[in-house]
RODO-2510 file (C-alpha; in nm, 4 decimals, decimal comma):
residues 312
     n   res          X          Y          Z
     1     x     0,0000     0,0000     0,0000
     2     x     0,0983     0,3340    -0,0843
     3     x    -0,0561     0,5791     0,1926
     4     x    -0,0990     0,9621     0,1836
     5     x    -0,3033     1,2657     0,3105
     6     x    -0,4571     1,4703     0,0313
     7     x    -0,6335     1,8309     0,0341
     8     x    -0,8942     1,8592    -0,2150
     9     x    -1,1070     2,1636    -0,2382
    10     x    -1,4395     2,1732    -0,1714
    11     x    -1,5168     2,2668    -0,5509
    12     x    -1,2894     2,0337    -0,6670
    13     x    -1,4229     1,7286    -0,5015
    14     x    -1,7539     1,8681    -0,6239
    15     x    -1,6983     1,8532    -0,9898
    16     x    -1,6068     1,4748    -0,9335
    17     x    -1,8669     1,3770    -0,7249
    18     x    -1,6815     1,3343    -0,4158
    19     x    -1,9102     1,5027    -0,1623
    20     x    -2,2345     1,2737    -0,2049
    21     x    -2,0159     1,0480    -0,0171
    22     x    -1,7406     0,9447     0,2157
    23     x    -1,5363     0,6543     0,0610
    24     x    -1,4812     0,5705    -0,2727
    25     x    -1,3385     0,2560    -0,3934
    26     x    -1,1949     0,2480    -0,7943
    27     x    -1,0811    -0,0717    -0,9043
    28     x    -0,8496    -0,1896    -1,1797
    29     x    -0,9003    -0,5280    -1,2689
    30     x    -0,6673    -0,5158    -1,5568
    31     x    -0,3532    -0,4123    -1,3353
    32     x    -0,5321    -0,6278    -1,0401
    33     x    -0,5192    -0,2540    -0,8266
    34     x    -0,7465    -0,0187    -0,6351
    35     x    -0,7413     0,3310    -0,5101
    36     x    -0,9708     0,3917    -0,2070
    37     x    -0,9961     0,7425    -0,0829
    38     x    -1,1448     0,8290     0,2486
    39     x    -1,3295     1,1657     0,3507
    40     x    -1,1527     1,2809     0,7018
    41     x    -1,2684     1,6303     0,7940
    42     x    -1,3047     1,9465     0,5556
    43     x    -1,0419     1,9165     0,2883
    44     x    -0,8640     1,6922     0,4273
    45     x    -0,8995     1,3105     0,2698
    46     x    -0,6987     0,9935     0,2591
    47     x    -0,5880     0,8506    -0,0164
    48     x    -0,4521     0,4659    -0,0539
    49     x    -0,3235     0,3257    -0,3462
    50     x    -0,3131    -0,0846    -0,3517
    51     x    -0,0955    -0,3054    -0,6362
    52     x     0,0959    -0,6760    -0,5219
    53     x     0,4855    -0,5877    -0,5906
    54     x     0,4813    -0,2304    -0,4869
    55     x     0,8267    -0,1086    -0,3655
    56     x     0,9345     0,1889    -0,1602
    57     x     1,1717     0,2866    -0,4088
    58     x     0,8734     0,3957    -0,6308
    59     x     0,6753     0,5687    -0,4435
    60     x     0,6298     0,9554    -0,5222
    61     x     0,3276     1,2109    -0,5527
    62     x     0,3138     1,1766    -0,8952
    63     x     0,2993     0,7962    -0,9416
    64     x     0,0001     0,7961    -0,6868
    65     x    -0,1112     1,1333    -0,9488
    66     x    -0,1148     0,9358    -1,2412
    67     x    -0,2772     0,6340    -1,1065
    68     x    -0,5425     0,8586    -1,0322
    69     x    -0,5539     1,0212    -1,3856
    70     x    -0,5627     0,6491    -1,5399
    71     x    -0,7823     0,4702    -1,3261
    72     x    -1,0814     0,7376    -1,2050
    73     x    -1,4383     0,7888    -1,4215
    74     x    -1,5074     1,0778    -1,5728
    75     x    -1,4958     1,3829    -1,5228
    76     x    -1,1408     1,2366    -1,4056
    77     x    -0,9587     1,3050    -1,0552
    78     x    -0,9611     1,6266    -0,8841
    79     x    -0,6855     1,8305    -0,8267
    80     x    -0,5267     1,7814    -0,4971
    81     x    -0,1937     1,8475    -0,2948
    82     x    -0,0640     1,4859    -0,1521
    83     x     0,1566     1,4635     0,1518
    84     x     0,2887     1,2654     0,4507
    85     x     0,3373     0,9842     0,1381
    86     x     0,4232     0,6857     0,3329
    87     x     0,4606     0,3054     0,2653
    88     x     0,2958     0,0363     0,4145
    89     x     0,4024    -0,3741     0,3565
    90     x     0,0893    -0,5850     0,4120
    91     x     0,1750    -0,8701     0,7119
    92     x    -0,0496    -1,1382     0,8569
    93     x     0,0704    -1,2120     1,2359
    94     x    -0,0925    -1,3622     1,5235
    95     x     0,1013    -1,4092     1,8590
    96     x     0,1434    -1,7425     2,0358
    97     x    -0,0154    -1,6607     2,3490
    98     x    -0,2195    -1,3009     2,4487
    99     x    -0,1076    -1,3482     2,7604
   100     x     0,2564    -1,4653     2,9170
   101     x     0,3017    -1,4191     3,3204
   102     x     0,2014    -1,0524     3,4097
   103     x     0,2349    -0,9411     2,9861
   104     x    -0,1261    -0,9178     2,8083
   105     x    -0,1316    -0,8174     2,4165
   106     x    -0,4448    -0,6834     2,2578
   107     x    -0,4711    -0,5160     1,9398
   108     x    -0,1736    -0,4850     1,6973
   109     x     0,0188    -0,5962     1,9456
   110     x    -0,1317    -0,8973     1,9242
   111     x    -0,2007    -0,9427     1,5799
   112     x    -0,1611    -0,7678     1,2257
   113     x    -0,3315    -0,7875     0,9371
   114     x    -0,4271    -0,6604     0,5624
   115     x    -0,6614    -0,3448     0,6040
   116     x    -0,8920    -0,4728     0,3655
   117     x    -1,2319    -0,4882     0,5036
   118     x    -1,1186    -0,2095     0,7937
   119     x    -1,1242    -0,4739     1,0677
   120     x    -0,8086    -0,3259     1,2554
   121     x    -0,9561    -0,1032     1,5033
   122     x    -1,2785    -0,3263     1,5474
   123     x    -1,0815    -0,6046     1,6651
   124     x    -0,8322    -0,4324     1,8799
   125     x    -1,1665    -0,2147     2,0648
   126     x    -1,3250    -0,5491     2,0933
   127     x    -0,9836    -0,7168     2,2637
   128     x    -0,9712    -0,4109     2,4872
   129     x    -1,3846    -0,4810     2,5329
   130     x    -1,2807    -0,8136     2,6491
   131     x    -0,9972    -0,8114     2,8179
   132     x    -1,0299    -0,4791     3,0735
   133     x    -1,3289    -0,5634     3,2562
   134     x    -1,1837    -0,9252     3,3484
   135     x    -0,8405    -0,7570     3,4389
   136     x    -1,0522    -0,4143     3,6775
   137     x    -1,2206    -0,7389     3,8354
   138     x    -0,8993    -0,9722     3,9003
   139     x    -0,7001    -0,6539     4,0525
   140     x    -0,9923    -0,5530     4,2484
   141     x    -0,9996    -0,9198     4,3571
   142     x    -1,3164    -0,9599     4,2582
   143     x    -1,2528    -1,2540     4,0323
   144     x    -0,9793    -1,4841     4,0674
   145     x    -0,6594    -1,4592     3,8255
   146     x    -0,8044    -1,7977     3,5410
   147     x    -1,0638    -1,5634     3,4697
   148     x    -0,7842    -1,3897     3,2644
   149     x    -0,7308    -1,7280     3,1256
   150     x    -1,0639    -1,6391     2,8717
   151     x    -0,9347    -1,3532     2,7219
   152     x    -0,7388    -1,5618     2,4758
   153     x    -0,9842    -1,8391     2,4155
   154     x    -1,2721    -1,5731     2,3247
   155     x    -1,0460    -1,3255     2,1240
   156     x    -0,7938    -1,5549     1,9311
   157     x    -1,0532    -1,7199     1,6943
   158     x    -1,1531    -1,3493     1,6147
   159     x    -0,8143    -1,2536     1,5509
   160     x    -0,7866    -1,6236     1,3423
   161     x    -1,1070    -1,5151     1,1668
   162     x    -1,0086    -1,1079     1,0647
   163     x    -0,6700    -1,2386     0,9246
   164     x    -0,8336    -1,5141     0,7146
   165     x    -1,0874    -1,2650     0,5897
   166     x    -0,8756    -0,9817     0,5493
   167     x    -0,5467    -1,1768     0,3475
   168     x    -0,8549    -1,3288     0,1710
   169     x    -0,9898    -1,0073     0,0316
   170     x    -0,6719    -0,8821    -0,0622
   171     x    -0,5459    -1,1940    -0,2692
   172     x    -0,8903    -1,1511    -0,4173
   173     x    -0,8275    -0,8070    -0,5345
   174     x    -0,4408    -0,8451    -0,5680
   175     x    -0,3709    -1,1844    -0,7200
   176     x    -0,2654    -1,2415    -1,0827
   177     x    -0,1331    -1,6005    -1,0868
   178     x    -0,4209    -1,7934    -1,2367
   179     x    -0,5717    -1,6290    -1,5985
   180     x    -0,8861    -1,8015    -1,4941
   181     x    -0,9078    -1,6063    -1,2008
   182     x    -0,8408    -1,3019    -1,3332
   183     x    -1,0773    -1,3734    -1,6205
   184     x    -1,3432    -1,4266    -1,4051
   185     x    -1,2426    -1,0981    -1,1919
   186     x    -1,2901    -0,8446    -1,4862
   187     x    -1,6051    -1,0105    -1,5793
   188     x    -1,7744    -1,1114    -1,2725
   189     x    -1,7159    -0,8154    -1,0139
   190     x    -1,8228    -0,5328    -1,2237
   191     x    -2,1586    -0,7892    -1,3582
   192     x    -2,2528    -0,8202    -0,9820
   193     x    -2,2262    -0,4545    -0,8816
   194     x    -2,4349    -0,3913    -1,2070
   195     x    -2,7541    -0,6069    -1,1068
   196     x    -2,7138    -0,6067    -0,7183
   197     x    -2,8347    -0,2628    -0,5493
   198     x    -2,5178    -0,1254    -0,3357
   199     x    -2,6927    -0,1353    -0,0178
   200     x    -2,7045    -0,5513    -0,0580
   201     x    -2,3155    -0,5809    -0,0927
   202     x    -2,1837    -0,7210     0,0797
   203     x    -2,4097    -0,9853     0,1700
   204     x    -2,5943    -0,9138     0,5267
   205     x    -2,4366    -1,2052     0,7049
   206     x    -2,0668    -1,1086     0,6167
   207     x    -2,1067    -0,6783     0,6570
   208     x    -2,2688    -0,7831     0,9986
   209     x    -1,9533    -1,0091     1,0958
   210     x    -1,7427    -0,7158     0,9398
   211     x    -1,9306    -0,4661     1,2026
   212     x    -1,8896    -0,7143     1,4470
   213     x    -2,2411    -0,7393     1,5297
   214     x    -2,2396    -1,1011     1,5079
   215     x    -1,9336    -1,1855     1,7089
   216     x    -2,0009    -1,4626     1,9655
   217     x    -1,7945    -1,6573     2,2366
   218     x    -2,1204    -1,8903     2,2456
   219     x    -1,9280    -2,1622     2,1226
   220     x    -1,5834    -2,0843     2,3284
   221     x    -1,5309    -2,2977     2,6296
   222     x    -1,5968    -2,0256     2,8349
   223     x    -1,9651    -2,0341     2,8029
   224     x    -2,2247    -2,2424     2,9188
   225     x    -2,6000    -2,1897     2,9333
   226     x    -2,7534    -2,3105     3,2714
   227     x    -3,0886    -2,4398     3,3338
   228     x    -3,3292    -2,5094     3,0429
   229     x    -3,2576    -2,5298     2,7037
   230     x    -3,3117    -2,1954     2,5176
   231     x    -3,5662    -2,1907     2,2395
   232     x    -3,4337    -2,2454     1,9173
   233     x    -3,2907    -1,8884     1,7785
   234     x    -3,2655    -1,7564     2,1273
   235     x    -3,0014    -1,5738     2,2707
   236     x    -2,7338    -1,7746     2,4513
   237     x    -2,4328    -1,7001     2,6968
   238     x    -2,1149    -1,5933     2,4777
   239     x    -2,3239    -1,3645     2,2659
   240     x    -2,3782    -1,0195     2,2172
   241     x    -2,6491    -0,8502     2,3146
   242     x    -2,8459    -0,6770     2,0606
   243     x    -2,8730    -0,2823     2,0991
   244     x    -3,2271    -0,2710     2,2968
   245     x    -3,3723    -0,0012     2,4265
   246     x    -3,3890     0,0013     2,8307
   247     x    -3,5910     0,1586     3,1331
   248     x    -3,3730     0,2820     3,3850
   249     x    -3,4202     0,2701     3,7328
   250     x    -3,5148     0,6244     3,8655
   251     x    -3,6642     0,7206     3,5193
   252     x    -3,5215     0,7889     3,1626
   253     x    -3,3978     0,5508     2,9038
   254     x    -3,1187     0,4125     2,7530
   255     x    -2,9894     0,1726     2,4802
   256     x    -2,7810    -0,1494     2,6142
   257     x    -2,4917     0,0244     2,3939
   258     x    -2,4830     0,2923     2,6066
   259     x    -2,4136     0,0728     2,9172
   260     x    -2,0491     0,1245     2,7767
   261     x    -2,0670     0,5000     2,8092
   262     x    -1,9675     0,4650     3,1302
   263     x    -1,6879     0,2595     3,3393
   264     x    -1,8333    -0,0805     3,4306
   265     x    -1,9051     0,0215     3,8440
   266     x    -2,0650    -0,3161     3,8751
   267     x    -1,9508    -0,6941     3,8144
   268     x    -2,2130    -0,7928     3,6527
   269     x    -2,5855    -0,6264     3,4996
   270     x    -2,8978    -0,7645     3,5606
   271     x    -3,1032    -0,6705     3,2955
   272     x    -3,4989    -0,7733     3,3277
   273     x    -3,7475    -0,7425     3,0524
   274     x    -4,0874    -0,7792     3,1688
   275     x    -4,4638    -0,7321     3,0675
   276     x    -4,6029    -0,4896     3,3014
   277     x    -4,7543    -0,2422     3,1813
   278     x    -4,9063    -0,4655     2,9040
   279     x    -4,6890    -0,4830     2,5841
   280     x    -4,8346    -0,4509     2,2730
   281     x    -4,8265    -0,7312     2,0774
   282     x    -4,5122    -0,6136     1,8441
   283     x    -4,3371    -0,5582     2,1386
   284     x    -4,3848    -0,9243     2,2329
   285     x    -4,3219    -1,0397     1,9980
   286     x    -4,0195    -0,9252     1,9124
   287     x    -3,8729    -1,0095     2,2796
   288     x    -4,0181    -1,3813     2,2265
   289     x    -3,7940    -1,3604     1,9395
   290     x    -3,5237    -1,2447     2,1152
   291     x    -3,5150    -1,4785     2,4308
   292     x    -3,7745    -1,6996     2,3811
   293     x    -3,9925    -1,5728     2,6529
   294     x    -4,2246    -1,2196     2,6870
   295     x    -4,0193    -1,2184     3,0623
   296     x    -3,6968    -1,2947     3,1622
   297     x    -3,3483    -1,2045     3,3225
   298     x    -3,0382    -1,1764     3,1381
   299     x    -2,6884    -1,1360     3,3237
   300     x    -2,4715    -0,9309     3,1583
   301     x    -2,0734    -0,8920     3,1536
   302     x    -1,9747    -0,5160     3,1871
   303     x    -1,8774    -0,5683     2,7728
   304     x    -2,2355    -0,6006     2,7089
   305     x    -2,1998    -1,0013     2,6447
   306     x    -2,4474    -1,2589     2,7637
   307     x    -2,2480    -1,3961     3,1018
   308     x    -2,2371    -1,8088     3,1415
   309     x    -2,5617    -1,7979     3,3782
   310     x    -2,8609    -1,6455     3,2155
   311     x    -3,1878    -1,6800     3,3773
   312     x    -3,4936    -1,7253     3,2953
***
């Protein structure tokens, strides 16, 4: 990756249709290359230019310039000022342990990757998510020191799954080996974003995974559900808990995302959904769905997860 900060005027990004929007990704399948430029603040953008064999030696503000001339629509690229050009080698690492002795790794510390599919800073937040909650409650001695012991069980498949993903995409974008593959590349890719709207790509499954909505330690050996089995589709311990909307005690409400506003004062949240005053019937519905039951108890982990001991 070639990496610098641009300054486009306001006109300027205007006249190419910049400011309907705040990413653009232009691909060329023939060179097996993209250019993805990202809106920051004002004039201020980001510009990345991706191509397998790129070397430091190369890199300039005009080669990034006259990529831009060959590979953007028309009206063409606007005129802009690059700087802070800098070079960036794409690496796929995962440590051998997140934690040794008294040493925890989260984020890149713990694990690099391609930045296709902006995972990055997800998966580092959602380490950090993880891990600081279990490590206020072991030095508070509110938990004893195995609970650490879950960090890396629960966040290493994540990490396994982001660098899978994101060396995937890139190969897909980058890779010229096969003919067939390349073929099918030029011929395929812009066929599908012809006939399927934008706002269906990518598929709902895979953006949801991508904004980490769908994330789940439900199948880590961390998590357990006690008591009856949950109703088919119902939520489980190990995942996360959908943003709900939430009566407070003392008046006023909040959405369970906002239970991270603040830091986590308590070991654990009880949250209760009940039916009084009477619900109406989408309401009920819709929390059937979502537990399997119009009333029930759900213990939270400060991170907004589904703790091992749900109740119902």
């Amino acid at each position: 990756f070639f990496i610098a900060d641009a300054v486009i005027d306001k006109a300027e990004a205007e006249r190419c249709g910049m400011l309907s929007h705040e990413l653009f990704i232009i691909q060329d399948f023939s060179l097996a290359s993209f250019i993805l430029i990202v809106h920051m603040q004002g004039s201020q953008w980001r510009t990345y230019y991706c191509a397998k064999g790129l070397d430091r030696s190369i890199m300039s503000e005009e080669f990034i310039k006259e990529k831009c001339r060959r590979m953007f629509p028309a009206p063409g690229p606007p005129e802009m000022t690059l700087h802070d050009l800098s070079f960036y080698r794409v690496d796929c690492r995962l440590v051998d342990a997140y934690r040794k002795g008294p040493c925890l790794l989260a984020g890149d510390a713990a694990h690099c990757h391609s930045p296709a599919g902006g995972q990055g800073m997800n998966t580092g937040l959602q380490d950090a998510a993880n891990l600081g909650w279990k490590l206020a409650a072991v030095l508070r001695q509110a938990a004893p020191d195995s609970l650490l012991q879950s960090y890396d069980l629960e966040r290493r498949p994540c990490a396994e799954w982001v660098l899978r993903t994101s060396d995937g995409i890139f190969v897909a974008i980058t890779d010229q080996s096969s003919a067939t593959r390349s073929a099918l590349r030029k011929v395929l890719v812009p066929l599908l974003t012809s006939l399927v709207p934008a706002s269906f790509l990518p598929p709902r499954p895979y953006r949801e995974r991508l904004f980490g909505l769908t994330i789940s330690y439900a199948d880590c050996s961390t998590c357990c559900n006690l008591g009856d089995s949950a109703p088919a589709g119902a939520l489980v311990a190990g995942q996360r808990l959908p943003d709900l909307p939430c009566a407070v005690a003392g008046g006023g409400e909040r959405f369970t995302l906002q239970l991270l506003e603040d830091p986590p004062c308590y070991p654990f949240l009880l949250l209760y959904v009940a039916r009084s005053p009477p619900l109406p019937d989408e309401v009920r519905r819709s929390l059937e769905e979502f537990r399997g039951h119009s009333e029930a108890g759900v213990l939270l982990r400060p991170c907004v997860y589904v703790a091992p001991a749900p109740c119902c």
